[in-house]
C-alpha positions as CSV (number, residue, x, y, z in Angstrom):
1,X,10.2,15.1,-46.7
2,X,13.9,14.9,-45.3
3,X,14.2,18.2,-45.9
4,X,10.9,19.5,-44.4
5,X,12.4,17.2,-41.2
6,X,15.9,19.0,-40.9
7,X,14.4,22.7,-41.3
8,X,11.9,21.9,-38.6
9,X,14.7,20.6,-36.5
10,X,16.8,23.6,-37.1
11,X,13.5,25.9,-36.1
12,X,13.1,24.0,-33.0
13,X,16.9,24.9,-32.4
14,X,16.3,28.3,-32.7
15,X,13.1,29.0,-31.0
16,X,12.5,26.1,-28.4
17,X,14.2,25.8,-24.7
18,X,15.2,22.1,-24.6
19,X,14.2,20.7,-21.1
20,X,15.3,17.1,-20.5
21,X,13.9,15.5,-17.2
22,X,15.3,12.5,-16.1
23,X,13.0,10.6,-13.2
24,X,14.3,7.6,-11.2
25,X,12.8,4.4,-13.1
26,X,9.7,3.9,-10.5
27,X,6.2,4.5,-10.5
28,X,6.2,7.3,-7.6
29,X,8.9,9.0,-9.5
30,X,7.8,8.6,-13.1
31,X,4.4,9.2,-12.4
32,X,4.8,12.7,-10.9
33,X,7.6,13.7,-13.8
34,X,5.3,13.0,-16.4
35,X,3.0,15.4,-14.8
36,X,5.5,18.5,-14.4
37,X,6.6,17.6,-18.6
38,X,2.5,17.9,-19.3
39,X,2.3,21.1,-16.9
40,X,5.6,22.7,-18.2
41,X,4.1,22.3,-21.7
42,X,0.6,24.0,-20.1
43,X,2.4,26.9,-18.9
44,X,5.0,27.6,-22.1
45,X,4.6,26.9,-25.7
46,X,8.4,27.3,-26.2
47,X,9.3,24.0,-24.6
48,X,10.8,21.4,-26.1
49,X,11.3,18.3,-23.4
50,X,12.8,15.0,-24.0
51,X,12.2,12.6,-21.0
52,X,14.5,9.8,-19.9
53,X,13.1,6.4,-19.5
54,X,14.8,2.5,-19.2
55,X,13.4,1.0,-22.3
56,X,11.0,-1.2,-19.5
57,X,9.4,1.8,-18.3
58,X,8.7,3.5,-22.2
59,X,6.6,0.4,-22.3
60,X,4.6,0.6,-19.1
61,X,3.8,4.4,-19.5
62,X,2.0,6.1,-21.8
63,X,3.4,9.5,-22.4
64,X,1.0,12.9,-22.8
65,X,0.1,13.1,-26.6
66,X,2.0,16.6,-27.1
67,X,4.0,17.7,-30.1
68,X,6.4,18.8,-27.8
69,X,7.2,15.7,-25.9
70,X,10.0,13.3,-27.0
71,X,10.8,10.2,-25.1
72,X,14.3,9.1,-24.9
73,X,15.6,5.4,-23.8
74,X,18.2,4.0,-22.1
75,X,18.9,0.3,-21.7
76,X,17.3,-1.8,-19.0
77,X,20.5,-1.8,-16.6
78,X,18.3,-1.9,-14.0
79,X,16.7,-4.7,-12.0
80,X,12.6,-5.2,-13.5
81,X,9.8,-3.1,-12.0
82,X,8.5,-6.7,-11.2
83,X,11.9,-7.9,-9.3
84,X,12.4,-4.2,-7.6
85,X,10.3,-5.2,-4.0
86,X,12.8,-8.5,-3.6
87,X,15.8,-6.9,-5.0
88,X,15.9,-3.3,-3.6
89,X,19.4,-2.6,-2.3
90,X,20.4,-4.2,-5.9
91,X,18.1,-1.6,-7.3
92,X,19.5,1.3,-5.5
93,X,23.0,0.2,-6.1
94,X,22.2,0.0,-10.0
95,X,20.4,3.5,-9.9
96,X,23.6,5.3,-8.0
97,X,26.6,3.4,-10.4
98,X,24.8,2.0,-13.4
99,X,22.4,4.8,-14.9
100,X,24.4,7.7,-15.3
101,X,26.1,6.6,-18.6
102,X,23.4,5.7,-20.4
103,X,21.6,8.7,-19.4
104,X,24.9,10.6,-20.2
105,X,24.7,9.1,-23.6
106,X,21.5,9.9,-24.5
107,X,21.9,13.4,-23.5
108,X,24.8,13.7,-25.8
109,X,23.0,12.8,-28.6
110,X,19.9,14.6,-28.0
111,X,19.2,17.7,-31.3
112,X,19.1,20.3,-30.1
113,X,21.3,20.9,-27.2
114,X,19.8,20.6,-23.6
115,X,19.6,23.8,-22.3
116,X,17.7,22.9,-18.3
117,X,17.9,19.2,-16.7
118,X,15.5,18.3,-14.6
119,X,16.4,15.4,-12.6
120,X,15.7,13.2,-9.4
121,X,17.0,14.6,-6.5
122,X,18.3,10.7,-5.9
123,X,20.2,10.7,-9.0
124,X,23.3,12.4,-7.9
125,X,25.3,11.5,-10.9
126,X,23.1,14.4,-12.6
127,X,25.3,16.9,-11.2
128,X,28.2,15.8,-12.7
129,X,26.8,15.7,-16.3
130,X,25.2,18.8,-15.8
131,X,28.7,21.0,-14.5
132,X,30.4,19.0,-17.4
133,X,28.2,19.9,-20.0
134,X,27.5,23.6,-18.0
135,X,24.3,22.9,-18.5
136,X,21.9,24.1,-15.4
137,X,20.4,21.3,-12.9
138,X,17.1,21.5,-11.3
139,X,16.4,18.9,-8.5
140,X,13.0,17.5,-8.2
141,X,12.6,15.9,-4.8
142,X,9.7,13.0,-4.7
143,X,8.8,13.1,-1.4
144,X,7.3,15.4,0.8
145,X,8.9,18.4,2.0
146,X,8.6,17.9,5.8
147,X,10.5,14.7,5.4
148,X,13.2,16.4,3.7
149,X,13.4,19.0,6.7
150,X,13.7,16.3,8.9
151,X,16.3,14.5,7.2
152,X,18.7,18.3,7.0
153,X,17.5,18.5,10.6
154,X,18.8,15.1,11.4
155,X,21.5,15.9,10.2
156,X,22.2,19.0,11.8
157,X,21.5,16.9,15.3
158,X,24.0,14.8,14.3
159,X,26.7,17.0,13.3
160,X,26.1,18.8,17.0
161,X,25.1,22.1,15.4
162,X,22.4,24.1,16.9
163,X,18.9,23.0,15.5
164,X,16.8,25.6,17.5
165,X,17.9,29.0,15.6
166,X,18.1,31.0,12.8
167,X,14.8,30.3,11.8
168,X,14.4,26.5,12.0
169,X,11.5,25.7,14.0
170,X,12.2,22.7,16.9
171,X,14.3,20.1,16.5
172,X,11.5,18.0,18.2
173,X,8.9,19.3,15.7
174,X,10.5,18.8,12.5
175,X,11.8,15.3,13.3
176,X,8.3,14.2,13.8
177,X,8.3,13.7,10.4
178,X,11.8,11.7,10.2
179,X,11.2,8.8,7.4
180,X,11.8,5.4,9.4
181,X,15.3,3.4,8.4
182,X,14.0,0.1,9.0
183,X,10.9,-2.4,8.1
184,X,10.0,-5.7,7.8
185,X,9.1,-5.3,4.4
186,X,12.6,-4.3,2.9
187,X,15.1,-7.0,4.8
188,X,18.0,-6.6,2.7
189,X,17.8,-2.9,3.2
190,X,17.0,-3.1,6.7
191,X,19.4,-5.2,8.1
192,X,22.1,-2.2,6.9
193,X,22.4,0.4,9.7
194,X,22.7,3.7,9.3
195,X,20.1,4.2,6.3
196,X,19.4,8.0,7.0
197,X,22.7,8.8,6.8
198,X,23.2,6.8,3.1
199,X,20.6,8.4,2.1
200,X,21.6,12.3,3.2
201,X,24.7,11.3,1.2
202,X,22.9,10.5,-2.1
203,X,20.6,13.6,-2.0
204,X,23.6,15.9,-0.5
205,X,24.3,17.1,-3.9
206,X,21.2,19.4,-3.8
207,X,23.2,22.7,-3.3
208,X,24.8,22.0,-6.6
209,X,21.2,22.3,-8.0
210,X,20.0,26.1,-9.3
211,X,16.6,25.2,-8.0
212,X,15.0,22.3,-5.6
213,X,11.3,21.4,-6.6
214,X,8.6,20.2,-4.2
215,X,5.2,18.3,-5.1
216,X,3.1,20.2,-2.9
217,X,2.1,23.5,-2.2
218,X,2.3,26.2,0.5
219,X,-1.1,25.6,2.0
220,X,-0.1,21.6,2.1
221,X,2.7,22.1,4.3
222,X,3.2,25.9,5.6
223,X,5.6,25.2,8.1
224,X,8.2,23.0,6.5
225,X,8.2,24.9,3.1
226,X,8.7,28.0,4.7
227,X,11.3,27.1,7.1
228,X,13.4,25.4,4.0
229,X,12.7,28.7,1.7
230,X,14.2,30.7,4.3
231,X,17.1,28.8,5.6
232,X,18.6,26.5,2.8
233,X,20.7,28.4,0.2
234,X,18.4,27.0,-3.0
235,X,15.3,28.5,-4.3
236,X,12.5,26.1,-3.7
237,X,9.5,26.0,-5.9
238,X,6.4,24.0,-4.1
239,X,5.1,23.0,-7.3
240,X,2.3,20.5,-6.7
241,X,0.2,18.6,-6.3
242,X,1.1,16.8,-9.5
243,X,-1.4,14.5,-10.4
244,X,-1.3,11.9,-12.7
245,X,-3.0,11.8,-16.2
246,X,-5.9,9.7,-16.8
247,X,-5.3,7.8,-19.7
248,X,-7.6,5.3,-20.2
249,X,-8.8,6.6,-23.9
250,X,-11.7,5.0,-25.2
251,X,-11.6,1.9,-22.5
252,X,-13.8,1.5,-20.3
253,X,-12.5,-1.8,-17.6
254,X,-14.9,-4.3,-15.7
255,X,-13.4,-2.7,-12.4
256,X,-15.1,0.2,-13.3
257,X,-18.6,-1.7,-14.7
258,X,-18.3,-3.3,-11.3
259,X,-17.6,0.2,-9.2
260,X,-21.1,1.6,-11.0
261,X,-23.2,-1.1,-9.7
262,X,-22.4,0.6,-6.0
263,X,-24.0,3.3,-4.6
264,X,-22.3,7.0,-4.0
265,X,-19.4,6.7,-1.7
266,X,-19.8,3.3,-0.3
267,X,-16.6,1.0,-1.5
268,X,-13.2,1.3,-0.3
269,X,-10.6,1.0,-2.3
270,X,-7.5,-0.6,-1.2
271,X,-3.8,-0.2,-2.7
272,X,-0.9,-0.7,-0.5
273,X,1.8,-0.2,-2.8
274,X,3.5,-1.4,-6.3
275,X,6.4,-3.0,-4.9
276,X,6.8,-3.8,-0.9
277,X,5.8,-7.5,-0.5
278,X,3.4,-8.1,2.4
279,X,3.4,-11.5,4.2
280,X,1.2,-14.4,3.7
281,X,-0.6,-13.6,6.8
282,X,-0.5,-9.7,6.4
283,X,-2.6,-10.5,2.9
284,X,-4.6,-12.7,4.5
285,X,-5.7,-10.4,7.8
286,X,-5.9,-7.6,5.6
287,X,-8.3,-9.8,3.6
288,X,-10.6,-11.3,6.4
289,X,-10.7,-7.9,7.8
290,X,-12.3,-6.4,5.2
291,X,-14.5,-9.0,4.5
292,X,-15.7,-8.6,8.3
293,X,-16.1,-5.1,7.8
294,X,-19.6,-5.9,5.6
295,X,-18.4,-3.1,3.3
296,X,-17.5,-3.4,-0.1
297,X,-14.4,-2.7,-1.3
298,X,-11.8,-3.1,-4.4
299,X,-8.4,-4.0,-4.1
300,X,-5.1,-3.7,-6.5
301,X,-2.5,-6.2,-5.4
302,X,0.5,-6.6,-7.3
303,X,2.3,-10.2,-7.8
304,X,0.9,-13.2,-8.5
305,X,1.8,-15.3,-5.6
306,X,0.2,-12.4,-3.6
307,X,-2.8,-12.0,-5.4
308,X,-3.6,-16.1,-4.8
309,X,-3.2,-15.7,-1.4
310,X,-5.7,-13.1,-1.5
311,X,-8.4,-14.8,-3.2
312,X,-7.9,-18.2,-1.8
313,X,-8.9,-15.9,1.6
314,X,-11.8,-13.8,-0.2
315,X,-13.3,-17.1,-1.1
316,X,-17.6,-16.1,-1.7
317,X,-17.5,-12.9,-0.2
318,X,-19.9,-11.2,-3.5
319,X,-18.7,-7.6,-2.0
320,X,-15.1,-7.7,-2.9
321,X,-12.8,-7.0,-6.1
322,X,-9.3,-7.9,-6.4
323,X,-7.6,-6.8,-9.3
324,X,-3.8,-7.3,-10.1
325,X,-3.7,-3.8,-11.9
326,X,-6.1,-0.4,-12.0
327,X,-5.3,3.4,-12.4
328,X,-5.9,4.2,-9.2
329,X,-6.4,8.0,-9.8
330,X,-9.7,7.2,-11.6
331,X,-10.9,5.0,-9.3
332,X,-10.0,7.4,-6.4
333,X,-12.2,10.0,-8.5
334,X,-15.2,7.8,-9.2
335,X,-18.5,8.1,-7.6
336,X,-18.9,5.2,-5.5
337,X,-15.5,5.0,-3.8
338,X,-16.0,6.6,-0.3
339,X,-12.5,5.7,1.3
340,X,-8.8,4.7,0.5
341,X,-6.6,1.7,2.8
342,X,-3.0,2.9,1.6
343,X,0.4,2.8,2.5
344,X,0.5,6.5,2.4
345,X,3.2,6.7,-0.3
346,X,3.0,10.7,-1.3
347,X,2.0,10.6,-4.8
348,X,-0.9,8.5,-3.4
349,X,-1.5,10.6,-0.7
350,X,-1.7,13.4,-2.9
351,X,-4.0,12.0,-5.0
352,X,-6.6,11.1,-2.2
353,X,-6.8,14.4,-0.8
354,X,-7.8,16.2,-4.2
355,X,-10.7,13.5,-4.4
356,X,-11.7,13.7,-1.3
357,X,-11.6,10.8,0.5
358,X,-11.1,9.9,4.3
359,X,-7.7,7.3,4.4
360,X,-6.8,4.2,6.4
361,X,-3.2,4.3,6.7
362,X,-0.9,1.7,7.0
363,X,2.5,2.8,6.0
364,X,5.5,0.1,5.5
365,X,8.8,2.1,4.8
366,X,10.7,5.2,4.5
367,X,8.6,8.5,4.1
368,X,5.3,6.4,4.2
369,X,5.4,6.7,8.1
370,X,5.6,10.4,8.2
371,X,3.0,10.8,5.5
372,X,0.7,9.0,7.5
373,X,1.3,11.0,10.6
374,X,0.1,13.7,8.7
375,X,-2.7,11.8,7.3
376,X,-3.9,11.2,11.0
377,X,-2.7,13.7,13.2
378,X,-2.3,17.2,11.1
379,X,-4.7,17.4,8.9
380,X,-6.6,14.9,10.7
381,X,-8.0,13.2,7.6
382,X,-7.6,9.4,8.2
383,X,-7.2,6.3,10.9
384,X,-4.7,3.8,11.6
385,X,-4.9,0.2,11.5
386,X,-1.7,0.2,13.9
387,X,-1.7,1.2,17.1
388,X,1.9,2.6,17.1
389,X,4.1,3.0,14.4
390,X,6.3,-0.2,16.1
391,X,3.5,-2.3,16.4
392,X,4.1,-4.4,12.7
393,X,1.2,-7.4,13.6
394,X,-1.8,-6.6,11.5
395,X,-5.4,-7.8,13.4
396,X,-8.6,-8.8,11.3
397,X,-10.8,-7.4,14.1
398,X,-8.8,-4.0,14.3
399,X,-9.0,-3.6,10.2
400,X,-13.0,-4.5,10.2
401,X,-13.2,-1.9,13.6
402,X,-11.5,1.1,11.4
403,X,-12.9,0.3,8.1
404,X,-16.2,0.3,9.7
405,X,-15.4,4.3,11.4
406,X,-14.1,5.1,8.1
407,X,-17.0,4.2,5.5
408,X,-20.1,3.9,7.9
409,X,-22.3,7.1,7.0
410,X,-23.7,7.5,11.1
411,X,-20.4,6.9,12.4
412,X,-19.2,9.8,14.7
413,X,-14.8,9.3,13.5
414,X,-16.3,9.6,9.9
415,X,-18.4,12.4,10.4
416,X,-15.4,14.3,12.1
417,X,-13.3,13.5,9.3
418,X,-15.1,14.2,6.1
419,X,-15.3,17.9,7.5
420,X,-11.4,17.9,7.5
421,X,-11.3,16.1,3.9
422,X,-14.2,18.9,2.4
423,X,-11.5,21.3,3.8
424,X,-8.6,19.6,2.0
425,X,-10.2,19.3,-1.3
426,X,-11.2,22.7,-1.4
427,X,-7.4,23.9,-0.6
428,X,-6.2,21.6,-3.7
429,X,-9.0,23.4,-5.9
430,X,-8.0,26.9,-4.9
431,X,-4.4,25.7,-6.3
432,X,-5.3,23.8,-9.1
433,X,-8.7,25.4,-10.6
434,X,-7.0,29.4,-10.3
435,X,-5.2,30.3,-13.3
436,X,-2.5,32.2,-11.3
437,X,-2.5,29.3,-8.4
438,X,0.6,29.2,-6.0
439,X,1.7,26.5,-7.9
440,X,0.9,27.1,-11.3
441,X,2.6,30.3,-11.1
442,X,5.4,28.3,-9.5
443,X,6.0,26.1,-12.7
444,X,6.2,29.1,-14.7
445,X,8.7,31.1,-13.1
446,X,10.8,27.7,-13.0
447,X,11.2,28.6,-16.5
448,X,11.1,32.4,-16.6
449,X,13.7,32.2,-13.6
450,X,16.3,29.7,-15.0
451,X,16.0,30.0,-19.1
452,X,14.8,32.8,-19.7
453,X,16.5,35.4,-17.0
454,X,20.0,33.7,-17.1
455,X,21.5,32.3,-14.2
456,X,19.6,35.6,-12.1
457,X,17.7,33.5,-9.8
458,X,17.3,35.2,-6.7
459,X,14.0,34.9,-5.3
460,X,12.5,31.9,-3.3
461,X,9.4,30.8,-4.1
């Protein structure tokens, strides 16, 4: 048996291209990795890929089942999932000067030798490792594209160079989608000025990269991608929308029992977040808002003080589910769930528009703002609870108001919208359901590009 082991270790040295991929430990980062492994496995049967995890986050995943896939650990030197919404800037600083040598460690003992790392482009450290070991970086950025135009156009605004030639579109346009430095939500991080700078600095390192990967696709976001394909010296890959992988086996949870008792598209389901801690009284206006609504609706809220406050405010209301956990791609796909409240983080964004489904947007940090603006304004798919971006003082009356335009069938706003969401849907089809779709062929030349041509990569996707 040990020898049957060590030849089929030496095969695997011989014939498979060992990718490791290293995502930062956080659902909106993990989940999305775990769909490029399961896709880069899809697309080439001579992948080997070992992914990276904190020994916390091995045990709140579950991995694809594929022959193919290893998982490797580091130790938890992180703050817990649990802890990250209360202790973010420690969480940052722990991710920027505490995971590299583990990660460096594990990749040093990895059989066979790493031949491509794919890695978080907010893991700068990767860089290092990868010129040290002259192995070849990718950089996988988690966010959408047109925020990271804005942030290199912020940055040329800052620097006083020109932002209106050579190809980049309008200063004014591109920083419409500029993520906001500050909230309510994050204080320690928000009190610290200066936050787009810090974080151009910790994703500066992309150049270093021999290819920067985007989860979305050209007919997501025309504009941005093809302003940064023609103007930034990496070749870009839009390689999305990676979705997450339902993996709920044989189980079957009472949150689903209690979605099939509703009819077609009638409950809303509300998620605002895995991390950012709302208020007592945001939970609780959120609450009495959708209970005024008269619609039904299901909502994930994570932490238990939160989730008391919640249903201390839900009380007898018989039309309304709150649930401390759910995978929220397959209740975003099932039947009777007709619209999404979120905070507009991308992966969850993503995930709404290939089901289908008008949004309510209420974003709280970073990226979540411009998502949202997209959401509402571009492709004209959702509401806002807020009536500006600086108005921070949720309203029963104006979450009952929007939640009834979004999920009443006669309503004129939703009528409008589900047009624009049909539209949507059908774009993400033509991408994922074509066997040679944008983005599909995308993943594959990743690998055809930067394994097996050598370091000739000279085309931009």
């Amino acid at each position: 048996m040990e020898t049957n082991q060590t030849n089929n270790s030496c095969n695997q040295a011989s014939i498979f291209q060992h990718v490791v991929v290293i995502p930062v430990p956080g659902r909106g980062h993990v989940n999305p990795m775990l769909s490029l492994c399961h896709t880069l496995l899809q697309s080439h049967s001579n992948l080997l890929i070992s992914i990276i995890l904190t020994e916390e986050w091995a045990r709140l995943v579950s991995l694809p089942s594929h022959p193919n896939l290893r998982l490797a650990t580091i130790s938890n030197v992180l703050p817990s999932e649990a802890e990250r919404g209360s202790r973010y800037a420690e969480f940052i600083e722990s991710v920027l000067t505490l995971m590299g040598g583990p990660v460096d460690k594990a990749i040093e003992e990895m059989d066979p030798p790493v031949d491509l790392l794919i890695a978080d482009l907010l893991l700068p450290w990767v860089a290092e490792i990868g010129r040290r070991r002259r192995v070849k970086v990718v950089a996988f950025f988690p966010q959408s594209a047109s925020a990271f135009l804005a942030l290199l156009q912020f940055k040329r605004a800052e620097s006083g160079e020109k932002t209106e030639s050579n190809g980049w579109y309008k200063a004014k346009d591109a920083l419409r989608y500029l993520p906001r430095g500050s909230s309510t939500h994050l204080l320690d991080l928000s009190k610290s000025k200066g936050m787009h700078s810090k974080f151009l600095q910790v994703i500066s390192w992309y150049p270093l990269s021999q290819a920067l990967l985007f989860n979305s696709f050209n007919d997501l976001e025309p504009q941005s991608l093809q302003t940064l394909a023609s103007e930034i010296s990496v070749p870009i890959y839009p390689i999305g929308p990676l979705l997450p992988l339902i993996t709920l086996g044989n189980s079957y949870p009472d949150y689903l029992k209690w979605l099939n008792t509703y009819p077609e598209n009638t409950v809303l389901y509300v998620s605002l977040g895995s991390f950012l801690p709302l208020s007592d009284n945001e939970l609780k206006e959120v609450t009495l808002g959708l209970m005024l609504s008269g619609h039904p609706f299901i909502w994930a809220i994570h932490g238990t003080s939160s989730l008391r406050v919640a249903n201390e405010s839900l009380k007898d209301y018989d039309k309304g589910l709150i649930v401390p956990w759910c995978d929220q791609y397959t209740v975003l796909s099932h039947r009777s769930v007709g619209g999404f409240l979120t905070h507009c983080g991308w992966n969850s964004t993503l995930e709404a528009l290939k089901c289908g489904l008008p949004m309510i947007v209420y974003p709280l940090l970073w990226d979540q703002y411009p998502n949202a603006k997209m959401v509402v304004e571009d492709w004209r798919v959702g509401l806002s609870v807020k009536s500006s971006e600086e108005d921070d003082v949720l309203k029963r009356e104006e979450i009952a108001s929007v939640v009834q335009k979004i999920m009443d069938f006669s309503a004129c706003e939703r009528k409008e919208i589900i047009e624009k969401v049909k539209e949507m849907k059908e774009r993400f089809a033509g991408v994922l359901e074509t066997e040679n779709g944008g983005s599909r062929l995308a993943v594959k030349c990743i690998v055809q590009d930067l394994l097996m041509h050598g370091d000739n990569v000279s085309s931009k996707r």
